[in-house]
C-alpha positions in Angstrom: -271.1 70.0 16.7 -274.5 70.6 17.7 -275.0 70.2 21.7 -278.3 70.9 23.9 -278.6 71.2 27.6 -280.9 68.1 28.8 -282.0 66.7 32.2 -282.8 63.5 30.3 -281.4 61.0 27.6 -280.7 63.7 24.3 -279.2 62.7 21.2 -277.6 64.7 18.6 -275.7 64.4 15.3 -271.8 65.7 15.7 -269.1 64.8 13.4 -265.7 62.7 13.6 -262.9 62.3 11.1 -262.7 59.1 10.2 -258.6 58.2 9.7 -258.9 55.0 7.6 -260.9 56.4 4.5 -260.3 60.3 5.2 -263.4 61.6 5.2 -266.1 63.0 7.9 -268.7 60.4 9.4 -271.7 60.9 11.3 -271.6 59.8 15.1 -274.6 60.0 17.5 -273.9 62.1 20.6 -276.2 61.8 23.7 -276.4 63.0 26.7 -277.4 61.9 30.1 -278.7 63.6 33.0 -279.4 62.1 36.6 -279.2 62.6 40.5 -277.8 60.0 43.1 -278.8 60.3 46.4 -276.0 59.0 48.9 -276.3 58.7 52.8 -273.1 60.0 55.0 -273.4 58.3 57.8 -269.9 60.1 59.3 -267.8 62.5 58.8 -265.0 61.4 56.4 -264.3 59.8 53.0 -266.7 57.0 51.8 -265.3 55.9 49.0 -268.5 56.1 45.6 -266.6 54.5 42.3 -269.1 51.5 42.6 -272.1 54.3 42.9 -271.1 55.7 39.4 -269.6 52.8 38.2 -273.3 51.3 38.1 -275.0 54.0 37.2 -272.8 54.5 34.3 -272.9 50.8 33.3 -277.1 51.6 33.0 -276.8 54.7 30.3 -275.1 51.5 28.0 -272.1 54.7 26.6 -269.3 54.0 25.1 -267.1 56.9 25.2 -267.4 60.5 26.1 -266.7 62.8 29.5 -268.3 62.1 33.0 -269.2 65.1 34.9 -269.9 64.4 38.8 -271.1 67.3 40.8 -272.2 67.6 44.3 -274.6 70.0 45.1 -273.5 71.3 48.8 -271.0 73.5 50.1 -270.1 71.2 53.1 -269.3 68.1 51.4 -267.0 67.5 48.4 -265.7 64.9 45.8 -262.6 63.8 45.2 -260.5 60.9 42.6 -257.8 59.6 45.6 -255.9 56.5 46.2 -258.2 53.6 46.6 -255.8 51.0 47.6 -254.9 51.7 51.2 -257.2 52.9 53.6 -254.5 55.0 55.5 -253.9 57.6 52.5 -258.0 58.2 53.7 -257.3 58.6 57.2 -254.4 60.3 57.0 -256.6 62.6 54.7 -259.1 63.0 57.1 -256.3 63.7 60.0 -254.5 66.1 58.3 -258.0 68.0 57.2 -259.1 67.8 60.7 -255.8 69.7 62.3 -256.0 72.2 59.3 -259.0 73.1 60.0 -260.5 72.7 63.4 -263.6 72.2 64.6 -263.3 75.2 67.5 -266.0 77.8 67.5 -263.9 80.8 68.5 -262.3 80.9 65.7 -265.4 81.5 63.6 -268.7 83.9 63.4 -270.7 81.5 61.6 -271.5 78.4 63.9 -274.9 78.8 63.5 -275.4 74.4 62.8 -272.6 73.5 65.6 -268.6 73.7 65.8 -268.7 71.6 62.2 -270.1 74.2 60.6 -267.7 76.8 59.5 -265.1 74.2 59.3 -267.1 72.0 56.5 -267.3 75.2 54.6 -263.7 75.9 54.5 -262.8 72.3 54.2 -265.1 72.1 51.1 -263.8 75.4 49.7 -260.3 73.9 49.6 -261.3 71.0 48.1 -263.7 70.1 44.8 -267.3 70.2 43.9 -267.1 68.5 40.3 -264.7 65.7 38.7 -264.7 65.3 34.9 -263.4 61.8 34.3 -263.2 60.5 30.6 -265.6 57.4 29.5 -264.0 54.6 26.9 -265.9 51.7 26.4 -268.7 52.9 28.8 -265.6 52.4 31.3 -264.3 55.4 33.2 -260.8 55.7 32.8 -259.7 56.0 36.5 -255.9 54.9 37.2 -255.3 51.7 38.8 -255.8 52.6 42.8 -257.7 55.4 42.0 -261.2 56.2 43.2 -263.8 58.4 43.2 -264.5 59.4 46.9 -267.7 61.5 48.9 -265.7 63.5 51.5 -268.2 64.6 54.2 -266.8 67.5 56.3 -270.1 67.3 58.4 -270.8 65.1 61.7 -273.9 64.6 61.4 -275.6 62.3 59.2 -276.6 63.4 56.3 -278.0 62.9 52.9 -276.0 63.7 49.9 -277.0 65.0 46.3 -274.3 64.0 42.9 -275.4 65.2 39.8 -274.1 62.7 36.9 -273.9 63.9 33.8 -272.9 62.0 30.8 -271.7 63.5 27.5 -270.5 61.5 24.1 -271.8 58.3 22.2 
């Protein structure tokens, strides 16, 4: 397989075996590169699946691997239960007492008693999902979603990088 590293729409020739007739076949391979932009308004989990679910729905894929990446070190992504809003604020509560927001116990507070804390929380936690694409679907679970946590209190923009690979 022949692959190239591209901030826009790429195509390239890769082979599958084809099962029913034994024998290789020719399948175009693309890949798709764009930012989203997403405003955190608080400090939390805002839940994004419908972000990427439209995005996604625009590249007109049908199957391959979704990369989401976010590009900060005080904010993270996550795939979590979608179906009751009390596994995010339990989330959120139990992150909170892990970590505290108390400035003595840190050097760096340079941006406010959130600071270090955001940096810890979001070491803990993820910066990139891979979630597999079939039928230009993602293949999330049931009740699960794909979820901005924002360790940060105040607002703030947020940077994902989507990256599409397959046909």
């Amino acid at each position: 397989m022949t692959s190239n590293v591209a901030t826009a729409a790429h195509a390239v020739n890769a082979y599958a075996f084809d099962e029913v007739v034994n024998r290789q076949v020719s399948v175009p391979f693309r890949q798709v590169q764009d930012c989203l932009s997403l405003r955190c308004e608080t400090q939390g989990l805002q839940e994004i699946t419908g972000d990427v679910a439209d995005w996604l729905d625009g590249q007109h894929v049908g199957q391959g691997m979704l990369t989401v990446f976010i590009r900060h070190t005080s904010a993270s992504i996550l795939i979590q239960e979608n179906f009751d809003d009390d596994v995010q604020r339990d989330l959120e509560t139990f992150f909170l007492h892990l970590v505290p927001e108390e400035t003595r116990l840190y050097r760096h507070i340079a941006e406010g008693p959130d600071d270090m804390p955001a940096h810890i929380k979001g070491a803990l936690t993820q910066t990139h999902l891979n979630i597999p694409v079939t039928d230009g679907r993602m293949m999330l679970g049931q009740f699960q979603g794909i979820y901005l946590f924002e360790h940060r209190r105040v607002t703030r923009t947020r940077e994902l990088v989507l990256h599409f690979i397959g046909s």
